[in-house]
C-alpha distance (Angstrom), angle and dihedral (degrees) to the residues before:
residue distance angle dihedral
X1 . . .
X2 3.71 . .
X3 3.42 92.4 .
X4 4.13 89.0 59.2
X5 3.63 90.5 46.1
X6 3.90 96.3 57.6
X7 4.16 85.5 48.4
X8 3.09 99.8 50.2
X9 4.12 90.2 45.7
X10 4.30 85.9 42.2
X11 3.88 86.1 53.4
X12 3.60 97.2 44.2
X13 3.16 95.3 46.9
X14 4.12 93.1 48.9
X15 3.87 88.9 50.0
X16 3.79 93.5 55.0
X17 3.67 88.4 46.2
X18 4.37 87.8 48.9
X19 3.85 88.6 47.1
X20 4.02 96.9 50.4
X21 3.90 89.5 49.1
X22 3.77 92.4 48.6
X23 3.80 87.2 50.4
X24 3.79 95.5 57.3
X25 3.69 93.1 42.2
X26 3.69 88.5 52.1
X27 4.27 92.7 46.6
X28 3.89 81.1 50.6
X29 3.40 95.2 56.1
X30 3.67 88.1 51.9
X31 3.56 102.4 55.4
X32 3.86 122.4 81.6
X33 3.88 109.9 -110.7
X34 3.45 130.8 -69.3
X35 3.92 134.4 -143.0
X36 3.65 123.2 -157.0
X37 3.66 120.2 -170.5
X38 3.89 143.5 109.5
X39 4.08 128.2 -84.6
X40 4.02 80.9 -129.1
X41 3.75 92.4 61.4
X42 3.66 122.0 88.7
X43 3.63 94.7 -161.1
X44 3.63 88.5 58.9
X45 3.88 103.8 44.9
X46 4.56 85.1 40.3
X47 4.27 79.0 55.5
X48 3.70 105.0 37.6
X49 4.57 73.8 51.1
X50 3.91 94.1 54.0
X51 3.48 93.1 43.7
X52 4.04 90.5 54.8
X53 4.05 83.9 38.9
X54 3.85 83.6 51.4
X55 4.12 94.5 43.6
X56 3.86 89.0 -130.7
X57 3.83 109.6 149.4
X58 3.28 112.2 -129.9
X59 3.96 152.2 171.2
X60 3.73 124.6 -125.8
X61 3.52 140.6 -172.4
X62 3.42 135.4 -172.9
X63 3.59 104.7 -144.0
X64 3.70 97.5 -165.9
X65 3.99 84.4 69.2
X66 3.76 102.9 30.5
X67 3.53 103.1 53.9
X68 3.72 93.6 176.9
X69 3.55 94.6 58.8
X70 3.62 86.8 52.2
X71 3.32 88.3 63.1
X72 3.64 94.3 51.1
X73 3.98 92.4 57.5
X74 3.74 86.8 49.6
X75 4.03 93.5 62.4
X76 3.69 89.4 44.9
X77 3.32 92.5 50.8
X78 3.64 94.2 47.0
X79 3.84 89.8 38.9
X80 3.77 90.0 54.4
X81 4.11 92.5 55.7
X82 4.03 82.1 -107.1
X83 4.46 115.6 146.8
X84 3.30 105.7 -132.7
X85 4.06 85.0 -165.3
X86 3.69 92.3 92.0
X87 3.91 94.8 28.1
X88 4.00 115.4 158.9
X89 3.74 120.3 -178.9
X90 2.76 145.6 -88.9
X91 3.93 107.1 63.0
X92 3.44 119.7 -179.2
X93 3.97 133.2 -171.9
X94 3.22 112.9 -158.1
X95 3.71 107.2 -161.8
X96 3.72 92.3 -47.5
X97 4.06 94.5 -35.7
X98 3.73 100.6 104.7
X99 3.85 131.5 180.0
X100 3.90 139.9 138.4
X101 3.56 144.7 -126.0
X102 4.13 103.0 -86.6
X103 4.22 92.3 -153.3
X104 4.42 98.4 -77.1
X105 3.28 102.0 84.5
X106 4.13 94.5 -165.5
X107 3.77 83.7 64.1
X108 3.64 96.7 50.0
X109 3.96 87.7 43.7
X110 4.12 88.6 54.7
X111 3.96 91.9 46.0
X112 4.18 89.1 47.3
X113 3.90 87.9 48.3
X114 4.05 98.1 40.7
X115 4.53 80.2 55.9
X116 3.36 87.8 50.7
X117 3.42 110.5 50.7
X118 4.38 82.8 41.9
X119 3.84 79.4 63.4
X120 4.03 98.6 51.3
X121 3.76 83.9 52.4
């Protein structure tokens, strides 16, 4: 009987845990996109100006000023299987779909505008 107990309180316990991160991937998808990155970075401010090019609304943050919201983009990074050991900005979730710019900008660019026009459809 004991044994039963402490499954049943394991499962429970797992499925509360399933539901809350099915919530917050499900908020994410919501929200309109967000862009992550540093006033220093060129990458960044060349993104944040193809997104206005591309009339996308979206949300940034300058993580080297809002130190909580770099602490968000952490966790999604981490929650998304992402290293953050060889991190280059910008990151951007887009509504729960997040990824980074891997050093060539133009590439990131064509990857952010390939999601985008997915979304329009």
């Amino acid at each position: 009987m004991k044994h039963f107990i402490i499954i049943v309180l394991l499962f429970t316990s797992l499925q509360s845990n399933a539901q809350e991160v099915f919530h917050q991937i499900k908020e994410s998808k919501k929200q309109k996109m967000i862009v992550y990155g540093s006033d220093s970075c060129h990458s960044c401010l060349d993104t944040k100006a193809f997104l206005k090019e591309k009339k996308v609304k979206f949300t940034y943050y300058d993580i080297d000023i809002n130190k909580a919201k770099e602490q968000e983009m952490l966790l999604k990074l981490q929650k998304n299987n992402i290293s953050i050991h060889t991190l280059s900005l910008p990151v951007v979730d887009n509504k729960g779909d997040v990824f980074l710019n891997k050093g060539n900008l133009q590439e990131f660019l064509k990857v952010l505008a390939k999601k985008i026009e997915k979304d329009e459809n």
